[in-house]
N, CA, C and O atoms as CSV, one atom per row, in Angstrom:
chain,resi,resn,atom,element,x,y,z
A,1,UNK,N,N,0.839,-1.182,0.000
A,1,UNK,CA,C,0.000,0.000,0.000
A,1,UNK,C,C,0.888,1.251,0.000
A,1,UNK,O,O,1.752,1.431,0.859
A,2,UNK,N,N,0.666,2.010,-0.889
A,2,UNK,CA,C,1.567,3.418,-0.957
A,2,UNK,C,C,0.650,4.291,0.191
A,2,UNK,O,O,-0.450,4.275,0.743
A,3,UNK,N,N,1.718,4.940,0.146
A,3,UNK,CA,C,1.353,6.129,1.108
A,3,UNK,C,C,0.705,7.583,0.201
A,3,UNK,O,O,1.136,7.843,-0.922
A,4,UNK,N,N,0.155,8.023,0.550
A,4,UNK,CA,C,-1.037,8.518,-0.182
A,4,UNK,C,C,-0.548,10.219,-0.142
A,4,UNK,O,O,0.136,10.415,0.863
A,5,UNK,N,N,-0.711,11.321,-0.881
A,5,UNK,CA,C,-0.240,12.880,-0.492
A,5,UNK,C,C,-1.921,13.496,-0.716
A,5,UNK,O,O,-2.676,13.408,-1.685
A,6,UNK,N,N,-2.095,14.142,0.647
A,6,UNK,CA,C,-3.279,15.320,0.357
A,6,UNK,C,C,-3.157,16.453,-0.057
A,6,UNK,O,O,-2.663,17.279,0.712
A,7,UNK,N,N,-3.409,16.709,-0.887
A,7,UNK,CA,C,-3.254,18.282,-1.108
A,7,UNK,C,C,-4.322,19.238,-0.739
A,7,UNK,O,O,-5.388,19.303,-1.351
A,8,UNK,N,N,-4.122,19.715,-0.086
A,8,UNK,CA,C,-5.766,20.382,0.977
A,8,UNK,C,C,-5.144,22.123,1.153
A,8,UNK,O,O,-4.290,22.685,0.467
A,9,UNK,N,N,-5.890,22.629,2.257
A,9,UNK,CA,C,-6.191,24.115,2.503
A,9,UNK,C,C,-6.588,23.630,3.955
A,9,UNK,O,O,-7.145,22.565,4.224
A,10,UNK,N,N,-6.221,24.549,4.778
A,10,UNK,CA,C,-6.666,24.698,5.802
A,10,UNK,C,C,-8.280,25.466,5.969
A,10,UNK,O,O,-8.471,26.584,5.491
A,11,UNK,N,N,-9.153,24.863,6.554
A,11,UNK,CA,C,-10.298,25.659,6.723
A,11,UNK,C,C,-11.102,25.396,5.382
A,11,UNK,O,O,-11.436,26.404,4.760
A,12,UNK,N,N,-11.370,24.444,4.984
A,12,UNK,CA,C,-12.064,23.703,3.595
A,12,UNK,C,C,-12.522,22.450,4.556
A,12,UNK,O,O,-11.967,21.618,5.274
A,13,UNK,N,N,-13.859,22.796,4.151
A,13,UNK,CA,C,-14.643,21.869,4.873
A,13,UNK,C,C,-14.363,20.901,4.033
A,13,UNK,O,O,-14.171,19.900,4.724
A,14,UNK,N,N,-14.209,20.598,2.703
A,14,UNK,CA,C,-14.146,19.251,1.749
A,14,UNK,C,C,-13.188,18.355,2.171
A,14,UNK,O,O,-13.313,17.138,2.309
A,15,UNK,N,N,-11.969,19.230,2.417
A,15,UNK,CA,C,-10.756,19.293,2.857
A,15,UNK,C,C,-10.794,18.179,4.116
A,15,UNK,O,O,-10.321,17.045,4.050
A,16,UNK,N,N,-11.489,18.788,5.311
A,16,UNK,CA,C,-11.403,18.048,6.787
A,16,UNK,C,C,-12.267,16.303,6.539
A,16,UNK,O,O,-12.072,15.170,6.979
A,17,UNK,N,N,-13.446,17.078,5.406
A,17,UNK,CA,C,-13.922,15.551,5.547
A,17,UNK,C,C,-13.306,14.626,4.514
A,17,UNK,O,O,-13.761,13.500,4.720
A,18,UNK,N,N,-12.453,14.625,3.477
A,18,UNK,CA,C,-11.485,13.655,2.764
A,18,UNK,C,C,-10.514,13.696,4.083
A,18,UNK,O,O,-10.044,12.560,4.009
A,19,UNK,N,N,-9.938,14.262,5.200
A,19,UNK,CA,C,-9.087,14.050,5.840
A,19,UNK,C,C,-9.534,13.234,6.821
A,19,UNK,O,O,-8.826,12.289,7.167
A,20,UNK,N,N,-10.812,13.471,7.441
A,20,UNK,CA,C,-11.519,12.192,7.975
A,20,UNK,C,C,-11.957,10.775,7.397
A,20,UNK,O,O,-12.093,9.761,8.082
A,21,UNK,N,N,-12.106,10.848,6.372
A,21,UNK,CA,C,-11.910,9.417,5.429
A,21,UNK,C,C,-10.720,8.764,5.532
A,21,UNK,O,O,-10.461,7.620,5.907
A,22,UNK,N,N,-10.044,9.641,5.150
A,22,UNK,CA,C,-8.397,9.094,4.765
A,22,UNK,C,C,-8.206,8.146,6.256
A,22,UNK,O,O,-7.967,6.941,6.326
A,23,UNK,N,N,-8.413,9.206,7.481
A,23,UNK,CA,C,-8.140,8.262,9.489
A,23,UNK,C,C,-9.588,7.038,8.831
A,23,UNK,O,O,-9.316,5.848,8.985
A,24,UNK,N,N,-10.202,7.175,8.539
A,24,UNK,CA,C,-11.003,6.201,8.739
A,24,UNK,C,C,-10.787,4.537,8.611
A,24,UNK,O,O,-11.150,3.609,9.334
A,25,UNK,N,N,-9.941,4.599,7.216
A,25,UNK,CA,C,-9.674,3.908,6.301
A,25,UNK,C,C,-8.047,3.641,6.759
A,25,UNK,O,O,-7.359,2.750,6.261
A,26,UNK,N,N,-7.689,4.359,7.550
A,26,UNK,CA,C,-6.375,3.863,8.309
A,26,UNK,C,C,-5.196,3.818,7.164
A,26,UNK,O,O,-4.240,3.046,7.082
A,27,UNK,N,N,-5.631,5.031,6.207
A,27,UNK,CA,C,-4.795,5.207,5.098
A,27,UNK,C,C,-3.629,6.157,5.436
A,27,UNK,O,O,-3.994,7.284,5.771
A,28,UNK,N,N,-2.105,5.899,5.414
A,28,UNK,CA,C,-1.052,6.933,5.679
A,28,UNK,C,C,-1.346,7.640,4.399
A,28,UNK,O,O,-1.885,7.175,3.395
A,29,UNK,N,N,-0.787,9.141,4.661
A,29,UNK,CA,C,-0.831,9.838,4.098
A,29,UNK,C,C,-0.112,11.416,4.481
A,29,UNK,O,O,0.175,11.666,5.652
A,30,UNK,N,N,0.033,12.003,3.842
A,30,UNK,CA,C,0.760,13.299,3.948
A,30,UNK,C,C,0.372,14.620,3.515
A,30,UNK,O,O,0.475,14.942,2.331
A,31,UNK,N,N,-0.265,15.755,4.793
A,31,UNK,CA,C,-0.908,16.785,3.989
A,31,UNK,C,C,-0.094,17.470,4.091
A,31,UNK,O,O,0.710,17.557,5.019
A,32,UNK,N,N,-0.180,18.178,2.983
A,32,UNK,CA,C,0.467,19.247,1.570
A,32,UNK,C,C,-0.851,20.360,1.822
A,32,UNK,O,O,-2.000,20.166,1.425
A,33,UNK,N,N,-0.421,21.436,2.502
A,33,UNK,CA,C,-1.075,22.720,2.007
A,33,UNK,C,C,-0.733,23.329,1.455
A,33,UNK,O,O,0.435,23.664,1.652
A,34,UNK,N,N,-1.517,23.965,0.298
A,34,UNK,CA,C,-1.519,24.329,-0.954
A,34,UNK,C,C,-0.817,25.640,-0.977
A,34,UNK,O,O,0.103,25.967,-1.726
A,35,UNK,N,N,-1.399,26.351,-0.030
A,35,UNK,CA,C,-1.583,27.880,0.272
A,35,UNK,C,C,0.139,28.260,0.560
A,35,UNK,O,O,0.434,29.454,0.534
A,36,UNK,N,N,0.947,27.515,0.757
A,36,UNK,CA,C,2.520,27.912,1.371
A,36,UNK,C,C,2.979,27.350,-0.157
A,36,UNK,O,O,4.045,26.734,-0.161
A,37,UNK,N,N,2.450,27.462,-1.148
A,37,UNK,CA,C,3.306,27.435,-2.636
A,37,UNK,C,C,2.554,28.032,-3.724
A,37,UNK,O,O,1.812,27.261,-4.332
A,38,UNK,N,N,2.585,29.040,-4.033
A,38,UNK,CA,C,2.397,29.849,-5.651
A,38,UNK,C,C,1.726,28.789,-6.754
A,38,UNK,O,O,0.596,28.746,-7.241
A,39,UNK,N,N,3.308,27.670,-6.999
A,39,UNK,CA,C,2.885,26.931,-7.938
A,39,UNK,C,C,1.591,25.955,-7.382
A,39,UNK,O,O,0.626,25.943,-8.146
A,40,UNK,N,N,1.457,25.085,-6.056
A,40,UNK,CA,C,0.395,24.832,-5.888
A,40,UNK,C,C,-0.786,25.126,-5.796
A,40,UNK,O,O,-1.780,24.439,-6.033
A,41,UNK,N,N,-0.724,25.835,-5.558
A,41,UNK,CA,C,-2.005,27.247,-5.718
A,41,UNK,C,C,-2.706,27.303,-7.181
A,41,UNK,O,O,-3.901,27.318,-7.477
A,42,UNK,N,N,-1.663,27.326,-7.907
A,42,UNK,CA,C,-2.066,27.215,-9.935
A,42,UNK,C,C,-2.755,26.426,-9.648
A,42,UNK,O,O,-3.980,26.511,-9.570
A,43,UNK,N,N,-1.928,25.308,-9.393
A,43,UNK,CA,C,-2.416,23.533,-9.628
A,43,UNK,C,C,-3.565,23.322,-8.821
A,43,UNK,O,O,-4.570,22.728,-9.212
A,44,UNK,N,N,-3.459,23.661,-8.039
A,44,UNK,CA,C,-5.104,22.954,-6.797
A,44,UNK,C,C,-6.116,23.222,-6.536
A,44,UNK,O,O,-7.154,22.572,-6.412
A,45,UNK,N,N,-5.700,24.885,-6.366
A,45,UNK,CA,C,-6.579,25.839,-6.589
A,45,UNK,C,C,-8.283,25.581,-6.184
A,45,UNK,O,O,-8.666,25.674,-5.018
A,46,UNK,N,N,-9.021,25.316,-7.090
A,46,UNK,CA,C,-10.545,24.842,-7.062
A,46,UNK,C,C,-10.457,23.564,-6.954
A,46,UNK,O,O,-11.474,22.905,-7.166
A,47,UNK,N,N,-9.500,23.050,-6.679
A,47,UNK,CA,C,-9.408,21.086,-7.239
A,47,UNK,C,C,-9.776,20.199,-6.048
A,47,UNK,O,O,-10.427,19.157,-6.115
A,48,UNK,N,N,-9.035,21.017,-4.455
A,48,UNK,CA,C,-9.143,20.791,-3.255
A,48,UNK,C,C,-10.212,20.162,-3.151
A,48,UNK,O,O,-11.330,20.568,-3.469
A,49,UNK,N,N,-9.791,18.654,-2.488
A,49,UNK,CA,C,-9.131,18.147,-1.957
A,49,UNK,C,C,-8.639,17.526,-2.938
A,49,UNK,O,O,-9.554,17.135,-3.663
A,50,UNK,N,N,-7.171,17.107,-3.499
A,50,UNK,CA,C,-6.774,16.331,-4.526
A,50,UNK,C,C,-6.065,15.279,-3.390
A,50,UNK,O,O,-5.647,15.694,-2.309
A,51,UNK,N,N,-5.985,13.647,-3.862
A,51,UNK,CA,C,-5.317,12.959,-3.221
A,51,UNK,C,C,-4.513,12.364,-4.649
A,51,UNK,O,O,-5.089,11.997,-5.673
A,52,UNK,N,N,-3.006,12.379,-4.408
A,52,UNK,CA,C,-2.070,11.455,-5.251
A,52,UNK,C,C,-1.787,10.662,-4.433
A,52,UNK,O,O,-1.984,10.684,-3.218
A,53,UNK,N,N,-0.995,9.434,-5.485
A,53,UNK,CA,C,-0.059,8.425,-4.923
A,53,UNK,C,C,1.392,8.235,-5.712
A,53,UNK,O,O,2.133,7.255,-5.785
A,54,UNK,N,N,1.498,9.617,-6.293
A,54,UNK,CA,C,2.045,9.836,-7.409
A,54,UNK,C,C,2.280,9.956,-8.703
A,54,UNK,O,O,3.221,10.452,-9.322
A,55,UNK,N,N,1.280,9.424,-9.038
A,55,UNK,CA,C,1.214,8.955,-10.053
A,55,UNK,C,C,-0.030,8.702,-10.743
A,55,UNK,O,O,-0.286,8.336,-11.890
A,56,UNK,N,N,-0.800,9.023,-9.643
A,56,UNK,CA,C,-2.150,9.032,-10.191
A,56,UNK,C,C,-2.880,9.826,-9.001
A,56,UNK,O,O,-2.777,9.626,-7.790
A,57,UNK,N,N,-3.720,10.876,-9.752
A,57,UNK,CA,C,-4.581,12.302,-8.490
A,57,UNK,C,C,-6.437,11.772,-8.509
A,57,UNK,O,O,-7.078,11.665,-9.554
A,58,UNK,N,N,-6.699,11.649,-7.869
A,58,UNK,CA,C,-8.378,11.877,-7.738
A,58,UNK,C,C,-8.601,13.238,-7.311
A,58,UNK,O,O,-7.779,13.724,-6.534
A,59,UNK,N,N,-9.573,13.923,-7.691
A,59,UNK,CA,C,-10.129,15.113,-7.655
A,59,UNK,C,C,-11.656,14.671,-6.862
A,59,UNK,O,O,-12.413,13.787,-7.264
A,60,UNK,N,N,-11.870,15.562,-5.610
A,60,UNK,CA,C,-13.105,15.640,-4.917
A,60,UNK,C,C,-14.506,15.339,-5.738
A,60,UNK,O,O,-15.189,16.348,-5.914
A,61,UNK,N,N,-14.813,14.628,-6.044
A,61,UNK,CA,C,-15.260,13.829,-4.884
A,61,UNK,C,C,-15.021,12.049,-4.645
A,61,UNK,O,O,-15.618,11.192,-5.296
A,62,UNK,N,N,-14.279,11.850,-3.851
A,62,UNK,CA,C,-13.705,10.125,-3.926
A,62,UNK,C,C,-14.545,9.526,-2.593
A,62,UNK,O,O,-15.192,10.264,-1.851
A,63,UNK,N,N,-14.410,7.791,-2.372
A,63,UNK,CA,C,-14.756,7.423,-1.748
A,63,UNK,C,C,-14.195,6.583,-1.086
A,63,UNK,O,O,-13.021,6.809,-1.379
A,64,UNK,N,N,-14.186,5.714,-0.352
A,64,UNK,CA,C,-13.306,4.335,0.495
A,64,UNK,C,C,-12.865,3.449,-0.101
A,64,UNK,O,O,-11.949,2.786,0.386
A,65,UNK,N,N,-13.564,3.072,-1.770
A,65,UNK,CA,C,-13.237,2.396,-2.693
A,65,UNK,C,C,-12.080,2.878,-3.438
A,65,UNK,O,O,-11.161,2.283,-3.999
A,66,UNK,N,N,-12.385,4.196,-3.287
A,66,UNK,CA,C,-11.457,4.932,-4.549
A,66,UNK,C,C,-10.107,5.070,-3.924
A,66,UNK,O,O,-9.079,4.777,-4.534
A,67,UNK,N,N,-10.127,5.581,-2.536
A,67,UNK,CA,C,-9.277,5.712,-1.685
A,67,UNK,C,C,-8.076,4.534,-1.579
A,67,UNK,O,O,-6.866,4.728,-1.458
A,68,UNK,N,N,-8.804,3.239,-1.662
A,68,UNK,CA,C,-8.246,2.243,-1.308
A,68,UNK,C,C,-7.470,1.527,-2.336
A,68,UNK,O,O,-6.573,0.748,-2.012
A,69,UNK,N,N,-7.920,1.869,-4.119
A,69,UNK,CA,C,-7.673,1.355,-5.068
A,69,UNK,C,C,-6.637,2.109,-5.485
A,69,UNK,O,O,-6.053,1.831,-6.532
A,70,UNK,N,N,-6.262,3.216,-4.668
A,70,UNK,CA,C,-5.527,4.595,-5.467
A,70,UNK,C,C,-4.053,4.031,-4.449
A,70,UNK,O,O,-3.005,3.894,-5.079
A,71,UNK,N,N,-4.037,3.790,-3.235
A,71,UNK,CA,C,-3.509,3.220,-2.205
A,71,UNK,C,C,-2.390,1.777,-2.718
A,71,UNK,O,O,-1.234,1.443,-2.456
A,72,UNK,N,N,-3.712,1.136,-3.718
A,72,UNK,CA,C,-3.338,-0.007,-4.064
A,72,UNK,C,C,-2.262,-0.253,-4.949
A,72,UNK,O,O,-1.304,-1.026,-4.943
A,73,UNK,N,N,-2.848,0.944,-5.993
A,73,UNK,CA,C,-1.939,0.971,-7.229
A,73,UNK,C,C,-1.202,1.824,-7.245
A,73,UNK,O,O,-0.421,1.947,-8.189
C-alpha cells in the first residue's frame, strides 16, 4: 500500500472531511497545504481536496473504494 499525499487548505470543509476518510480507512498519508506554494495554488486551486499516490490524483469527490484502489496501485 503506498502512502497517499493530500493536497488540501486549511479551513475547507471538503478538505477536513477527505481528511476524515483518509483516518477512517487507516490510510497513511501526507498533507500538503496548498496555500505555502504559488505553484500549488495554480495547480489545486478549485481542485481541493486532490489525493495522489504519485502517479495518479483523484479530484473531490472520492470514496473508500477509490481511496483504497488509489492506495493499491
Amino acid at each position: 500500500m503506498k502512502k497517499l499525499t493530500l493536497y488540501s487548505r486549511l479551513e475547507c470543509p471538503l478538505c477536513e472531511i477527505a481528511e476524515e476518510l483518509l483516518q477512517t480507512e487507516a490510510v497513511q498519508y501526507e498533507f500538503v497545504d496548498i496555500d505555502d506554494s504559488a505553484e500549488l495554488i495554480k495547480q489545486y486551486h478549485v481542485r481541493v481536496p486532490v489525493l495522489s499516490n504519485g502517479q495518479r490524483e483523484l479530484d473531490w469527490p472520492y470514496g473508500a473504494k477509490d481511496i483504497q484502489e488509489l492506495a493499491d496501485g
